[in-house]
matplotlib code that plots the C-alpha trace (Angstrom):
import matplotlib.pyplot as plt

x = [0.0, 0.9, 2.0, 1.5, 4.9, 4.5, 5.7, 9.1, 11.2, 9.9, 6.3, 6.4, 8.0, 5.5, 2.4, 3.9, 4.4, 0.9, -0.7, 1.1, 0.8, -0.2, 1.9, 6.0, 8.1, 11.4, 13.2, 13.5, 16.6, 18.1, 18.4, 14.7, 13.4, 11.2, 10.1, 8.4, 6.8, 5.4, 3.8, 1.1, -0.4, -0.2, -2.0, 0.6, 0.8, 4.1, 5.0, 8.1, 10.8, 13.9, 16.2, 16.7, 17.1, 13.5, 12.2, 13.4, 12.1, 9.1, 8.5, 9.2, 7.1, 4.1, 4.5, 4.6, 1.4, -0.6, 0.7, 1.1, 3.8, 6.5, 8.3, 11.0, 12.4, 16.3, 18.3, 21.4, 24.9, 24.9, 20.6, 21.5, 24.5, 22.8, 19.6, 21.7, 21.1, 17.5, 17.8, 19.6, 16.9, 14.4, 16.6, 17.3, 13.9, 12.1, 10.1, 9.1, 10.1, 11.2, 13.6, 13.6, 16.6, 18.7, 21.5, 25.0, 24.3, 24.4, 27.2, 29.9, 30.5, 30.7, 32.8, 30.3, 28.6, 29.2, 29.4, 25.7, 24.6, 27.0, 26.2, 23.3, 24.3, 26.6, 23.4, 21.5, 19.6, 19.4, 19.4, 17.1, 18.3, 15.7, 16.4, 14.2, 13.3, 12.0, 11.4, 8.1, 9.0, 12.2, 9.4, 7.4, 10.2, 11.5, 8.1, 7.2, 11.0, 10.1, 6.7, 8.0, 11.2, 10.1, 13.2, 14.2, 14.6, 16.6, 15.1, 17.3, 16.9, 19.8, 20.2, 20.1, 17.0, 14.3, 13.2, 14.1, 11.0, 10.2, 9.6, 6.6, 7.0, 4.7, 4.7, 3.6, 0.8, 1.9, 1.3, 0.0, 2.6, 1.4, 1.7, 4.0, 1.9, 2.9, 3.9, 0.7, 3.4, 4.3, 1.2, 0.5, 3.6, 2.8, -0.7, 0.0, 2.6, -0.1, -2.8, -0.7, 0.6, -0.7, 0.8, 0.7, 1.4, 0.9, 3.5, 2.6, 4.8, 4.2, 4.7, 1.3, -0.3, 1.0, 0.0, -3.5, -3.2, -5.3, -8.5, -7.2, -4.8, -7.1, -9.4, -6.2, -5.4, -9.5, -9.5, -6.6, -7.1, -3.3, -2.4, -1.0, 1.4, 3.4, 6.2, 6.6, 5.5, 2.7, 0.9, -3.2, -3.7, -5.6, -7.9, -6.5, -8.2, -5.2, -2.3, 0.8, 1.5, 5.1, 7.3, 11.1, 13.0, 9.6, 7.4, 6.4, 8.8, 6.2, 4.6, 7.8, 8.0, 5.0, 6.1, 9.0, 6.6, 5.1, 5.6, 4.6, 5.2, 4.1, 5.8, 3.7, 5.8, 7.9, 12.2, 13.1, 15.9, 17.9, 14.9, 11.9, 13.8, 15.4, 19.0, 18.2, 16.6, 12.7, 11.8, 12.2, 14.5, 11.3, 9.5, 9.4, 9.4, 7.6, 7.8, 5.7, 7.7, 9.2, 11.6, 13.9, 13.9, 16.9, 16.8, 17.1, 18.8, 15.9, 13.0, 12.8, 10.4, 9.2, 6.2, 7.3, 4.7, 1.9, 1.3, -2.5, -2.6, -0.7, -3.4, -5.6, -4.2, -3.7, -6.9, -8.0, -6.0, -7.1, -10.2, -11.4, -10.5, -9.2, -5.5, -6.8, -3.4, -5.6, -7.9, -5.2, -3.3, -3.8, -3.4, -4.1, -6.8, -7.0, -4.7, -3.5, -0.1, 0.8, -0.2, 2.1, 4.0, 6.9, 5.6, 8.4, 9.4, 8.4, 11.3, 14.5, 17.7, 19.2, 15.7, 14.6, 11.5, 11.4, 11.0, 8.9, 6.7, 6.4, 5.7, 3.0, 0.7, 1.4, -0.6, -3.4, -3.6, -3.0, -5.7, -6.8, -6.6, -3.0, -0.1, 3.0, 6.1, 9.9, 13.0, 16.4, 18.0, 17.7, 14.4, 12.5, 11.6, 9.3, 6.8, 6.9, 6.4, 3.9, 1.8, -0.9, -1.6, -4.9, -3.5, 0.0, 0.9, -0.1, 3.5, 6.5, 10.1, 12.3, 16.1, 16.0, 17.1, 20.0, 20.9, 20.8, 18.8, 17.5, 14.9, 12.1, 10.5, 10.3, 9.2, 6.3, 5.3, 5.0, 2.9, 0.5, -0.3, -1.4, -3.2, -4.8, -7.2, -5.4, -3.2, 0.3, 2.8, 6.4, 8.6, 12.9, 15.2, 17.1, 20.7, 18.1, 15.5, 18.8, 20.2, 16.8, 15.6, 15.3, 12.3, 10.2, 9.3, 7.8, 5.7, 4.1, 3.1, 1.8, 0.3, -3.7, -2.7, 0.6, 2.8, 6.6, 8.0, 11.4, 13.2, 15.6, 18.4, 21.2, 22.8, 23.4, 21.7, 22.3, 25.7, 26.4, 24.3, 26.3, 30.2, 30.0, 29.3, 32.6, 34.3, 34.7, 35.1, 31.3, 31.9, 31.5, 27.9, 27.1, 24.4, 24.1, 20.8, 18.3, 14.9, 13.3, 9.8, 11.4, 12.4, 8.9, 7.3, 9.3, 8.0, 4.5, 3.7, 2.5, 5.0, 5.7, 8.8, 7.7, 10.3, 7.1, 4.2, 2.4, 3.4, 1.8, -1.6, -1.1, -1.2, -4.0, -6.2, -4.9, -6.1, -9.2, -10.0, -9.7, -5.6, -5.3, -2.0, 1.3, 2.5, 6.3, 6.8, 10.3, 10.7, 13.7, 14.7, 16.5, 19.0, 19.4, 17.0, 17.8, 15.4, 15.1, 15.9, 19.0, 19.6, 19.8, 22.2, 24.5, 24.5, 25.0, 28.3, 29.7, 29.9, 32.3]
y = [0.0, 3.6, 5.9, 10.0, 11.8, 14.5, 12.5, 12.2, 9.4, 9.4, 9.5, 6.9, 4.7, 5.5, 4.8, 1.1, 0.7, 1.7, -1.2, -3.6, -2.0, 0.0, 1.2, 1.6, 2.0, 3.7, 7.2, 10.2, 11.2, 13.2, 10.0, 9.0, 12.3, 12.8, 9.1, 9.7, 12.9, 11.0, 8.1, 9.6, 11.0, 7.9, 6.1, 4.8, 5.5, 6.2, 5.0, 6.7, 4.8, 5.7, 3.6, 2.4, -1.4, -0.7, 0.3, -3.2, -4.7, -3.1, -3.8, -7.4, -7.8, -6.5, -9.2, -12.0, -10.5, -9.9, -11.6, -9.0, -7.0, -5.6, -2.3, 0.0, 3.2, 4.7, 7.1, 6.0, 5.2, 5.1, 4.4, 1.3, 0.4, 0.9, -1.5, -4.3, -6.6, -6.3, -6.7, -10.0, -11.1, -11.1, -12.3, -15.5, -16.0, -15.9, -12.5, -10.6, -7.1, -4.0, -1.7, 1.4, 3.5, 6.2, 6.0, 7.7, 10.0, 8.7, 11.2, 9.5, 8.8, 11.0, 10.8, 9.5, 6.8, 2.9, 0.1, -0.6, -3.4, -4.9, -4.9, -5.6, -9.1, -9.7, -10.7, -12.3, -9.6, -8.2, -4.7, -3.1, 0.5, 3.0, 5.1, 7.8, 5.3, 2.6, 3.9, 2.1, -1.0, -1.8, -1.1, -3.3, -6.4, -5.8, -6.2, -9.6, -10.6, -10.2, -12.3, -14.4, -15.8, -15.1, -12.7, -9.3, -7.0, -3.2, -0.7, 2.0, 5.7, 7.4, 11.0, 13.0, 11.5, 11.3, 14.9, 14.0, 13.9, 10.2, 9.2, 7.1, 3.8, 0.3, -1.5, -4.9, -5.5, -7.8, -11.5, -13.5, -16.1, -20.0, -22.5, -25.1, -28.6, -31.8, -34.5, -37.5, -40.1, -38.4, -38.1, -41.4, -42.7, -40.6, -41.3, -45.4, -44.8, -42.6, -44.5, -47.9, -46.1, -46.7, -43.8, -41.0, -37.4, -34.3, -31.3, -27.7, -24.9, -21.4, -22.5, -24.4, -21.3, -19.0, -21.3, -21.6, -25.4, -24.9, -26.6, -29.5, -30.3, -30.6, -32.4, -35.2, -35.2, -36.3, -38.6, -40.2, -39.8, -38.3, -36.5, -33.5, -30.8, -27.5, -25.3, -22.1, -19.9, -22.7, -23.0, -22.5, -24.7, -28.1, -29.3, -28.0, -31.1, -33.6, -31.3, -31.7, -27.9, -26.5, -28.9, -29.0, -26.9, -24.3, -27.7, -29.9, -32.7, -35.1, -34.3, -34.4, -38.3, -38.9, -37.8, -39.9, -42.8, -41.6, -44.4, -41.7, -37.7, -35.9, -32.6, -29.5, -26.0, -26.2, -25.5, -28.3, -26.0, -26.8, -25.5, -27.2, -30.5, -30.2, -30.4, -33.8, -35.4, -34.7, -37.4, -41.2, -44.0, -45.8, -42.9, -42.6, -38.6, -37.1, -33.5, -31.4, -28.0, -25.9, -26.8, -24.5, -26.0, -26.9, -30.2, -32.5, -35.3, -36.9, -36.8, -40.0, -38.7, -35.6, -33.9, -31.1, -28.9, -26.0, -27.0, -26.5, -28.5, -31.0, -31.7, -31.5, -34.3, -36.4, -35.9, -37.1, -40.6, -41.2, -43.0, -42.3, -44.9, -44.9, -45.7, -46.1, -43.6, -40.8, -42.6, -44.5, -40.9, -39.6, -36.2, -34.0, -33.4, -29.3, -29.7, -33.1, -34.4, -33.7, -29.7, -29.4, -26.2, -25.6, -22.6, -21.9, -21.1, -17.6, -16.1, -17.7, -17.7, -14.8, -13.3, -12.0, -13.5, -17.0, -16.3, -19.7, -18.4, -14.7, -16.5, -18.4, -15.6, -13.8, -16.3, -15.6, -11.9, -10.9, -9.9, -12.9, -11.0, -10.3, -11.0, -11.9, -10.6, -12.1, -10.3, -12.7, -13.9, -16.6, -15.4, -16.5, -19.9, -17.9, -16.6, -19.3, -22.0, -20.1, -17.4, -20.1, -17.8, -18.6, -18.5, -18.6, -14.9, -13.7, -15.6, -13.3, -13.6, -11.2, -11.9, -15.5, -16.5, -14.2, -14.8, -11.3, -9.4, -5.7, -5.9, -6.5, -3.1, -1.9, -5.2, -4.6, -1.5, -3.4, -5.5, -2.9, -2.0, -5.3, -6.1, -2.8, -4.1, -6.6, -6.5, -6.3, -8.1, -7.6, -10.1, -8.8, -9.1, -6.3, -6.3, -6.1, -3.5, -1.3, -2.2, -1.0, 1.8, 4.5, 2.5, 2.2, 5.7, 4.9, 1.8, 4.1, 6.5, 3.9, 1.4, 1.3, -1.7, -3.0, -4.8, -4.7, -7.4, -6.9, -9.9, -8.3, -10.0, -7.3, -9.9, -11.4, -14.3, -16.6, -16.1, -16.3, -19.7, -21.1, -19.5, -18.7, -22.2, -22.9, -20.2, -17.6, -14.1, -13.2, -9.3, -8.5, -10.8, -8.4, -5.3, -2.8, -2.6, -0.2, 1.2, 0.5, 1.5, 4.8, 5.3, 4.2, 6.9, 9.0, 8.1, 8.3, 4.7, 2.9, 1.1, -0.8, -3.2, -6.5, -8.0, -10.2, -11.7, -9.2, -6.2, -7.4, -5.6, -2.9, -4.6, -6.5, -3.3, -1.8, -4.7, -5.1, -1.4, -1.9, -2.1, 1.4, 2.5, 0.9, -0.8, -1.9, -4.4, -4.4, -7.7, -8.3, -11.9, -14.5, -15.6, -18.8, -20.7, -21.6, -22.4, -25.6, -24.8, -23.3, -26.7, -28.3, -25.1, -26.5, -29.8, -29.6, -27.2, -29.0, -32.5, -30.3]
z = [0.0, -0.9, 1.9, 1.6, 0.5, 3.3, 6.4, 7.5, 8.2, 12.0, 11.3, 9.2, 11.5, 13.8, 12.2, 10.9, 14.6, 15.7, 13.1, 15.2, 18.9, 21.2, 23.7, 24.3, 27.3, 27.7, 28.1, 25.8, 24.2, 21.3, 19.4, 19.8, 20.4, 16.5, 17.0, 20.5, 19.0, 16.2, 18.5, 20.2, 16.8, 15.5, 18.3, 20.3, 24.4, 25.6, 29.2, 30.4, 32.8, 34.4, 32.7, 29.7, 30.7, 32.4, 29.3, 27.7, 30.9, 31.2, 27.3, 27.9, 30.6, 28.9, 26.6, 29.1, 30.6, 27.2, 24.2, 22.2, 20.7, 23.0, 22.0, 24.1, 23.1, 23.6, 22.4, 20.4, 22.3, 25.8, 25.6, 23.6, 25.8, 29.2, 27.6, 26.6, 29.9, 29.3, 25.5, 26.2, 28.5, 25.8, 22.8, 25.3, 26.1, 22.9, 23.3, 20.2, 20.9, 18.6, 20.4, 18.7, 18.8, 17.6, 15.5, 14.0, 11.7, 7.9, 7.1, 9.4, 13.2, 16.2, 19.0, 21.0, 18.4, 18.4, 16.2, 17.4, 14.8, 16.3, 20.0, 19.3, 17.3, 20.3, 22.2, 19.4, 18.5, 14.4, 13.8, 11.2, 9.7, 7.9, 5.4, 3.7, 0.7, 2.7, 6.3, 6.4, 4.7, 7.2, 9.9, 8.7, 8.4, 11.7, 13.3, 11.4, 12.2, 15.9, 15.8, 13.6, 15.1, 18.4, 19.2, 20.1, 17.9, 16.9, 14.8, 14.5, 12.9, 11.7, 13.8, 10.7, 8.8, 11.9, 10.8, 7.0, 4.7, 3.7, 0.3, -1.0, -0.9, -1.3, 2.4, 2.3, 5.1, 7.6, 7.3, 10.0, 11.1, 10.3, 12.8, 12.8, 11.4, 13.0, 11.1, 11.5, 11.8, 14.9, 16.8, 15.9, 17.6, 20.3, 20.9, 21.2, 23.6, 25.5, 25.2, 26.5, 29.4, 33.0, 35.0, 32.0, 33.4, 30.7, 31.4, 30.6, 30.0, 28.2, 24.9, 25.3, 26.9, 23.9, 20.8, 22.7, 23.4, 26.8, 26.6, 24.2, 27.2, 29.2, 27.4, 27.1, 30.5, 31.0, 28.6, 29.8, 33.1, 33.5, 36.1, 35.3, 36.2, 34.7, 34.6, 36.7, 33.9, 32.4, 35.4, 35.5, 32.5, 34.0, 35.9, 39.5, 41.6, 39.5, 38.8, 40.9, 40.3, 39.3, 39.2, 39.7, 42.6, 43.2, 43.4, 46.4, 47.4, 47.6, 44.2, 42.5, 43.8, 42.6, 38.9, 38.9, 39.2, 35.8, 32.9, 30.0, 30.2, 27.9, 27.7, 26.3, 25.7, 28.3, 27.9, 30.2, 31.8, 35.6, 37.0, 35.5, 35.2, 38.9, 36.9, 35.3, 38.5, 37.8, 35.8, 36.8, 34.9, 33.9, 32.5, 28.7, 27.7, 24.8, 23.9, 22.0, 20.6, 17.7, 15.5, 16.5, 20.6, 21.9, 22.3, 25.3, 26.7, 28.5, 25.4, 23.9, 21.3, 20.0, 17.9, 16.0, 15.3, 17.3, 20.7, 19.9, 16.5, 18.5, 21.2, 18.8, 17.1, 20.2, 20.9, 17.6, 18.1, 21.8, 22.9, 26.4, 29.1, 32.1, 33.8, 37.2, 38.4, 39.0, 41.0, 43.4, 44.0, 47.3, 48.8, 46.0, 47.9, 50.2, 52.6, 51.9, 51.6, 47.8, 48.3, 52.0, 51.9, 54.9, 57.1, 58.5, 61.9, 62.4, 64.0, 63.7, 65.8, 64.5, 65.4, 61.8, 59.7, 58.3, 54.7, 54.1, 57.0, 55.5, 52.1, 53.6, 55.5, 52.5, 50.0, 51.9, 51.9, 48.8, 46.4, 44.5, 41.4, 41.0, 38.4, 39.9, 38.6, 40.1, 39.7, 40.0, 42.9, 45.6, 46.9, 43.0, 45.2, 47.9, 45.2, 43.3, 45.9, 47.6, 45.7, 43.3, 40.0, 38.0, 34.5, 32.8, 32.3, 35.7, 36.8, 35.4, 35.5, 33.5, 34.4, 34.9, 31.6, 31.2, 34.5, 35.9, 38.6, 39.0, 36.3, 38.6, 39.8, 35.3, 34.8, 37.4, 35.1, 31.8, 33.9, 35.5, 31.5, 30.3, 32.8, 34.8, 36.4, 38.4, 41.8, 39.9, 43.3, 43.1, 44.8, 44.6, 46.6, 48.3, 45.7, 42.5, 44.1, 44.8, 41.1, 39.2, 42.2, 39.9, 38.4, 41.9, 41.1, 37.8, 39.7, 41.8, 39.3, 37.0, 38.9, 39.7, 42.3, 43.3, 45.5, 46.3, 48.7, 48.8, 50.6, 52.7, 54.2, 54.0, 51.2, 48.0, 49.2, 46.4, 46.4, 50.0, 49.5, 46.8, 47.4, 51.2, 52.4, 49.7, 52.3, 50.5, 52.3, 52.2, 52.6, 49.0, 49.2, 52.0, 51.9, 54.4, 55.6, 53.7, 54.7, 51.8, 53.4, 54.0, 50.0, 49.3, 51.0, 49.4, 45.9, 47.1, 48.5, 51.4, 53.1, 56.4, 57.5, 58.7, 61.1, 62.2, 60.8, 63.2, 61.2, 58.0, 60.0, 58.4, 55.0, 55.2, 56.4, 53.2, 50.7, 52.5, 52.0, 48.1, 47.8, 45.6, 45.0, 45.8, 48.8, 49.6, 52.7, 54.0, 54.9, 57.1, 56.6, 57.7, 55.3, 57.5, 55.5, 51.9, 49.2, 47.8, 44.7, 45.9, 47.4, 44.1, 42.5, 45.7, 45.2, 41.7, 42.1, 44.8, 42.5, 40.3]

ax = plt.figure().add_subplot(projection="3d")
ax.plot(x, y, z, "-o")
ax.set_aspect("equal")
plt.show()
């Protein structure tokens, strides 16, 4: 389609944006600055962060809540170099983002300009370029790159043309991306194997939840009579009253021996990293695993056989090949039932010996008072297992953790903003720990001035905990793990928040009357931990370094 000769080179970018999405998070600068003024005309809501990582972070998590289109904003140089963490968060796990940025000028670098194309490839990331001749079209391919690989993305506009008129130009409209079609030899293979087994178990992650594959789960899972189970970030999609919950380190010991028992698994979506899989130890020797994912998943020691193809045309084509019977497992299991022995969590001690909280006990009073309606969203570090033990979500995409697959912290409070857009209505909870609220601080202002409802716990024990988990009990000097204590209640208030620090489980009083009146705003609890108790999860990270 035609485009008008009278726009320039920013405006055009724009308005091939806003056919794709809606909103973009990140922070003004001389590089970006014609873009951002072109946005809102075209239809697009800025949300302004602190940081340029937040905006990446904020972008991603957006995605992670909604399913749509993720997009951040920087200036050129230092805004593409100070997003880079973030950007590499994304790239690594599979979220189609455009990161539009500024560039050095066409006529040659400046002192302050960098090879950016290639920073950006450094991390796995492509960089598309506009020029005034086909401003639109490179829009266009960058965004159908992003959806269609599943990746992160750079679009970047040269300092010189933003203002520059564009010329006309033919942009293809954007084609829809068609699902991957699984081969029938496969699901035959995969149904027999299914529909011989007598202990089958079905194993959501977010794949499944992204390509739709939902109800035909759990209309398998029925007509097998599986029992079923899901990763952290796949969780919500069966039939509660048979589902072990989230396996791996964040799941319940005695669940996770009840899915080594399992003679078929049948794994939907999910990446099968250390944490799902419990480093290699989830599954049992007898158990024959299936897998159901892209072509371009990285493949896995364990599978035994795999359908290539949609997650949803997938189950759909299971379903197809299975009759209804029954296996009798789900029958004979015992104490899936509320309260029984398969849904146990540890609560803790209270107070400990070095008299501060008993994170497992804050964890658990905590389930129960937060607003039922909530999408939670985890920053890195050792303190991941409390939230996701603990907190139950009702759907995949109300559990959110941007860091975890780059392996870095301090993305957690922009992250919570992406969040409180996708999903406005609901309780948006925070759950960091004290080294990444510090690392991404300059972002708790823009929680507080974008959130309708939300919740900061920030698990504070004056430390790096997973490192003084994993390389102090190796003796190593555990000064530089240490953290002077901060008041973040009192930097809360500052910002505009409610606030309160809980050294007991009596403290959280003021909390609870705050969610019962209607939980407006933003509150931050100051949780003063114990770092006495370590995660399970953790326990496995330990084990697994000390064999090497």
């Amino acid at each position: 389609m035609s485009r008008p000769s009278d726009s320039t080179v920013s405006a055009r970018v724009a308005e091939v944006l806003a056919g794709s999405l809606d909103v973009v998070f990140g922070v003004m600068g001389n590089g970006n600055a014609y873009v951002l003024d072109a946005l809102e005309p075209a239809g697009v809501r800025f949300v302004a962060v602190r940081h340029e990582a937040g905006g990446v972070a904020a972008a991603d998590a957006y995605f992670r809540a909604s399913g749509r289109l993720a997009a951040a904003t920087a200036t050129y140089g230092p805004g593409l170099t100070n997003a880079v963490t973030a950007l590499a968060e994304s790239v690594q796990a599979r979220i189609p983002l455009v990161l539009v940025v500024g560039d050095a000028p066409t006529s040659g670098a400046r002192p302050w300009d960098i090879d950016q194309q290639a920073l950006a490839a450094s991390v796995g990331a492509a960089t598309f370029t506009v020029g005034v001749a086909d401003a639109g079209a490179v829009t266009a391919s960058a965004v159908q790159h992003a959806l269609a690989e599943r990746t992160a993305v750079v679009l970047a506009v040269p300092y010189d043309l933003a203002a520059q008129l564009a010329e006309p130009e033919s942009i293809p409209g954007s084609a829809p991306v068609p699902p991957v079609v699984p081969e029938k030899a496969d699901l035959d293979e995969v149904a027999a194997i299914l529909a011989a087994a007598e202990r089958p178990l079905l194993l959501a992650g977010r794949g499944a939840h992204l390509a739709g594959a939902g109800p035909a789960l759990r209309e398998l899972a029925a007509r097998l009579h599986a029992v079923t189970a899901s990763s952290s970030l796949g969780r919500g999609q069966f039939d509660h009253r048979y589902d072990l919950g989230v396996v791996g380190g964040f799941g319940q010991a005695a669940a996770m021996d009840l899915l080594r028992e399992a003679d078929a698994v049948l794994v939907v979506g999910a990446g099968l990293n250390q944490f799902t899989t419990a480093f290699g130890e989830l599954f049992g020797a007898g158990s024959r695993i299936l897998r159901v994912d892209l072509p371009d998943a990285r493949p896995h020691p364990a599978v035994q056989r795999t359908i290539v193809g949609d997650a949803r045309l997938a189950a759909e084509g299971l379903l197809e090949r299975v009759a209804p019977r029954k296996s009798g497992w789900r029958e004979r299991v015992t104490g899936l039932e509320p309260g029984g022995a398969l849904r146990v969590r540890d609560a803790g001690e209270g107070i400990l010996a070095d008299g501060r909280l008993d994170p497992r006990s804050l964890a658990e009073a905590l389930a129960g008072l937060l607003p039922e309606d909530r999408v939670v969203v985890s920053d890195g570090g050792h303190f991941i297992g409390w939230a996701n033990t603990y907190w139950p979500v009702a759907a995949p995409g109300r559990m959110i953790m941007v860091g975890t697959a780059f392996q870095t912290i301090g993305l957690g409070l922009p992250s919570a903003v992406g969040a409180a857009v996708a999903a406005p209505v609901s309780t948006v909870v925070l759950t960091t720990g004290d080294g990444g609220a510090l690392m991404g601080l300059a972002d708790l202002e823009s929680v507080a001035r974008v959130v309708r409802s939300g919740v900061v716990v920030v698990w504070n024990d004056a430390a790096y905990g997973a490192e003084v988990h994993l390389y102090g009990l190796r003796g190593l000097d555990q000064g530089p793990m240490l953290i002077p204590e901060v008041d973040f209640a009192a930097l809360a208030r500052a910002v505009g928040a409610n606030a309160s620090i809980v050294r007991t489980l009596d403290d959280l009083r003021p909390f609870a009357d705050w969610v019962a009146a209607g939980a407006e705003g933003l509150y931050l609890l100051d949780a003063r931990i114990s770092r006495e108790v370590i995660a399970p999860y953790q326990l496995e990270i330990v084990a697994v370094n000390s064999r090497k």
